[in-house]
C-alpha positions in Angstrom: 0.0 0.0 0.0 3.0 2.6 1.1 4.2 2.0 -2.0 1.4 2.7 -4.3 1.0 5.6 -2.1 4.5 6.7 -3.0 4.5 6.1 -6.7 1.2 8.4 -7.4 1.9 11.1 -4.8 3.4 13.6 -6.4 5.2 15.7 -4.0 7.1 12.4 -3.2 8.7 13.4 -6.2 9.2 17.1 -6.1 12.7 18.5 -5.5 12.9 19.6 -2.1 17.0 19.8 -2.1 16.9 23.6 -2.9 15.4 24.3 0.1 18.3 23.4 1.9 20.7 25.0 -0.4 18.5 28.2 -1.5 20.2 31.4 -0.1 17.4 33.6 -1.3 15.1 32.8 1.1 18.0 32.7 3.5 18.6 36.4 2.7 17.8 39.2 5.5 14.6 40.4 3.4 13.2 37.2 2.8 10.0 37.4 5.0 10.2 34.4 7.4 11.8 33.5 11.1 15.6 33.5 11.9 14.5 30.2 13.9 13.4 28.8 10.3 15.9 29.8 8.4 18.6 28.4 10.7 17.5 24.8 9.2 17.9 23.0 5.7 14.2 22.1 5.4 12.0 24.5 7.2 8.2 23.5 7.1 7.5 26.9 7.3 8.6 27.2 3.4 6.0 24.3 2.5 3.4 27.4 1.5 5.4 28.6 -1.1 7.5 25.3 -2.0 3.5 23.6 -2.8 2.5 26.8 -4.6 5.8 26.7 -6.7 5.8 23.4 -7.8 1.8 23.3 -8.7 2.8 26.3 -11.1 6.1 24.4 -12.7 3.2 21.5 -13.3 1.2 24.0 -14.7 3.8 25.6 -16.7 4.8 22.7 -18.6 1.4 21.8 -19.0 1.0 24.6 -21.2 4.3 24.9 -23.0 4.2 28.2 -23.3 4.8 31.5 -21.5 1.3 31.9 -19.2 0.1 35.3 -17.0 -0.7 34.7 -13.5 -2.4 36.8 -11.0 -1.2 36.5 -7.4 -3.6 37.4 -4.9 -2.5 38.5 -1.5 1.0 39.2 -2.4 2.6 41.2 0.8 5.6 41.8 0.0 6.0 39.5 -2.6 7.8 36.1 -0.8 6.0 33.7 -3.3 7.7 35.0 -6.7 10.5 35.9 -5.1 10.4 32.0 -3.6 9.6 30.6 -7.5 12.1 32.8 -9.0 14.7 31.3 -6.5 14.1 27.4 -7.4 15.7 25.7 -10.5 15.2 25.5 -14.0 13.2 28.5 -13.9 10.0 29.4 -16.6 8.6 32.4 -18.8 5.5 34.6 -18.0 4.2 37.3 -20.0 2.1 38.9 -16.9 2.3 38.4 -13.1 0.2 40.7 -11.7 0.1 41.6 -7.8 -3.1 41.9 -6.1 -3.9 43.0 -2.7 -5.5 45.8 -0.3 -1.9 47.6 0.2 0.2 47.5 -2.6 3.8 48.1 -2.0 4.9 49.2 -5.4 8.3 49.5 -5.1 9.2 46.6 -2.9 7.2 43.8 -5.3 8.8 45.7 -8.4 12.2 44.1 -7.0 10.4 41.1 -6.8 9.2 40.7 -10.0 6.1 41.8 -10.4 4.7 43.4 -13.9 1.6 44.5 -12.7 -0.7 46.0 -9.5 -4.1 46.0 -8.5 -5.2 47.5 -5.4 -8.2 46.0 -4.2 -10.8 45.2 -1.8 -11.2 41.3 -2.1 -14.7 41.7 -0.8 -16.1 44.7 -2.8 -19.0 43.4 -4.6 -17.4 45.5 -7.7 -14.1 43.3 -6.9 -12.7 42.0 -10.6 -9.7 41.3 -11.8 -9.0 43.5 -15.1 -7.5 40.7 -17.8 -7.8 36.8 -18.3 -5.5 34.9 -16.9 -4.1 31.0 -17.4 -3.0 30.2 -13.6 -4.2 32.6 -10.1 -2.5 31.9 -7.1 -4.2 32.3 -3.5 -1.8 31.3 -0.7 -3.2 32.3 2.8 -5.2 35.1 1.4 -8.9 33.2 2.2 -9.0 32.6 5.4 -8.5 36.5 6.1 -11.8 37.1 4.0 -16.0 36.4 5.4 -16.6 35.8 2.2 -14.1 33.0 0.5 -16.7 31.7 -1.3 -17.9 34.9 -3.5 -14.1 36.0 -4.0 -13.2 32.6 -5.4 -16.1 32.7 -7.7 -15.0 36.5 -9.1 -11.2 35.2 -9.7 -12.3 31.9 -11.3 -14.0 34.0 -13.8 -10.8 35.7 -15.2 -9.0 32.3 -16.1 -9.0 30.8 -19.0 -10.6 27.8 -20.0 -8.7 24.4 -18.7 -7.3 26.9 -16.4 -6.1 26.8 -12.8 -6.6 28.1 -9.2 -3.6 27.2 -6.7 -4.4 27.8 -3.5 -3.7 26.9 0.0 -4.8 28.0 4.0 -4.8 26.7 7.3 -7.5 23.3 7.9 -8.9 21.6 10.7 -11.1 18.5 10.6 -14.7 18.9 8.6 -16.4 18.1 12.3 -14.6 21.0 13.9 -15.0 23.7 11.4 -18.1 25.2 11.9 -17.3 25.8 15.4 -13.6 26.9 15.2 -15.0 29.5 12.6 -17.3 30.8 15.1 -14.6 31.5 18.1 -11.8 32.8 15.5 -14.7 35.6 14.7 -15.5 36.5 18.0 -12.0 36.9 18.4 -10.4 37.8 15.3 -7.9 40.9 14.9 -7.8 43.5 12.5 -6.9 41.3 9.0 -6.9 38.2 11.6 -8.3 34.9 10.6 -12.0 35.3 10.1 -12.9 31.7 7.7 -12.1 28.0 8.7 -11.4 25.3 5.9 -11.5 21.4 5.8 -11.0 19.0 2.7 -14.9 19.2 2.3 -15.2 22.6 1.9 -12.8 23.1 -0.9 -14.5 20.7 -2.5 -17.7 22.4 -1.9 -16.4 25.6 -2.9 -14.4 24.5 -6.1 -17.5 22.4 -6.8 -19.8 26.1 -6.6 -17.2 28.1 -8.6 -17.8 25.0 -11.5 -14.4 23.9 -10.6 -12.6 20.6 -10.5 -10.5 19.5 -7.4 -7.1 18.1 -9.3 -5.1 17.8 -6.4 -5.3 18.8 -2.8 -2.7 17.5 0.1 -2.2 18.5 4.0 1.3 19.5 4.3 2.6 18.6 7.9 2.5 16.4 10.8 4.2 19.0 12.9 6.2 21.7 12.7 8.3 23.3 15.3 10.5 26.1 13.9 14.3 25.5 14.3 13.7 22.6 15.5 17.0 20.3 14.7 14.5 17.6 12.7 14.0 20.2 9.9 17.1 19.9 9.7 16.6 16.0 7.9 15.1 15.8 4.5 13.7 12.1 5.7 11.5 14.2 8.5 10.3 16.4 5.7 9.3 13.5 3.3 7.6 11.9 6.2 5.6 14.9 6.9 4.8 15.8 3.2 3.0 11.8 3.2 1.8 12.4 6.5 -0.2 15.5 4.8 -1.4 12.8 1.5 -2.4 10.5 3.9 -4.6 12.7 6.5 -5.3 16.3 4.3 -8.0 17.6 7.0 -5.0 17.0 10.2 -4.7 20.4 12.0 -2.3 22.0 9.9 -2.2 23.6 6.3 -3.7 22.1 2.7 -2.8 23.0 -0.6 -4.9 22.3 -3.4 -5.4 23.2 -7.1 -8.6 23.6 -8.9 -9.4 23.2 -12.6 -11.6 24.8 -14.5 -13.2 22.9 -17.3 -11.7 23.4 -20.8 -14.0 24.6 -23.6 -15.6 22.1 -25.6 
């Protein structure tokens, strides 16, 4: 079974070996702890290493340069994080999308273009078509995940893609983790709750396909001197195939249908 499981899981395959040798994200304005960057294979970096290997599937499905809107970019960790792994690819757009936009900061990054944007305006839209959008821990800060989703799945292409990913909790615990995080929530705080059945739900309302969708840990403790052992980061990567709704963080990617 364990190897069946092996052979179709696809990020058994991936190439996690630049994360212990990538000094980019190792750098002083790469956005992440000094406790996680002191170790070769941080499971902090899982959110952008799922994220940049989705889009390397993507772009050789395609062949071909692609434009991809990124929305909820900060200060622009995931291109800098896909720019930053090997063999690189060609896009003709990336465009930045967010409340705040730092110009000048995701410029460096490699952004080509900006939208400023409430996410959930009703007038929200995104201004061109688009082959791939990415939306990495951008949901969970909105009350509405399931109208926003909708109003970026209409700017991709046919047989194009959503990759996305958040924090999720078991489908019996949602509801009522959702309630306490909104009694409690900060300013731009968590607000939405997610489990496996709900992105299926909402890929399933946006007349989306769930492709692929994978927890991404069995723990993490940052620094901790097991990140330090690319066997402890394969173990946790099946841990996340094996159990996606464990307390942690899924990644997913969502087709839409191609025209017929």
């Amino acid at each position: 079974m364990l190897r069946v499981v092996l052979k179709t899981y696809s990020p058994s395959r991936w190439d996690i070996q630049f994360l212990a040798e990538n000094t980019v994200v190792r750098s002083k304005e790469f956005g992440m702890t000094k406790e996680a960057k002191s170790v070769r294979y941080p499971i902090r970096l899982l959110r952008y290493w799922f994220g940049q290997q989705l889009l390397r599937e993507e772009f050789e499905r395609a062949g071909r340069s692609v434009d991809v809107a990124e929305i909820g970019v900060h200060v622009g960790q995931m291109l800098e994080f896909v720019r930053s792994a090997p063999g690189g690819f060609q896009y003709n757009r990336w465009t930045a999308v967010d409340a705040i936009i730092r110009r000048e900061r995701l410029e460096q990054a490699g952004y080509s273009d900006f939208l400023e944007a409430n996410l959930e305006d009703a007038g929200f839209a995104l201004e061109h078509e688009y082959d791939t959008a990415v939306l990495l821990h951008v949901l969970e800060h909105l009350f509405h995940p399931e109208a926003v989703l909708k109003r970026v799945a209409a700017a991709i292409r046919p047989g194009g893609s959503l990759i996305g990913g958040f924090p999720v909790v078991p489908g019996l615990f949602a509801g009522i983790r959702e309630e306490q995080v909104r009694k409690t929530a900060k300013p731009m705080g968590h607000v939405s709750v997610f489990s496996p059945a709900r992105v299926r739900r909402m890929a399933a309302d946006a007349g989306l396909s769930v492709e692929f969708m994978s927890g991404a840990f069995l723990m993490r403790s940052k620094g901790s001197p097991m990140e330090n052992s690319a066997a402890w980061m394969r173990l946790n990567l099946l841990w996340g195939r094996l159990f996606p709704g464990w307390p942690g963080e899924i990644y997913w990617l969502m087709r839409k249908p191609a025209e017929a």
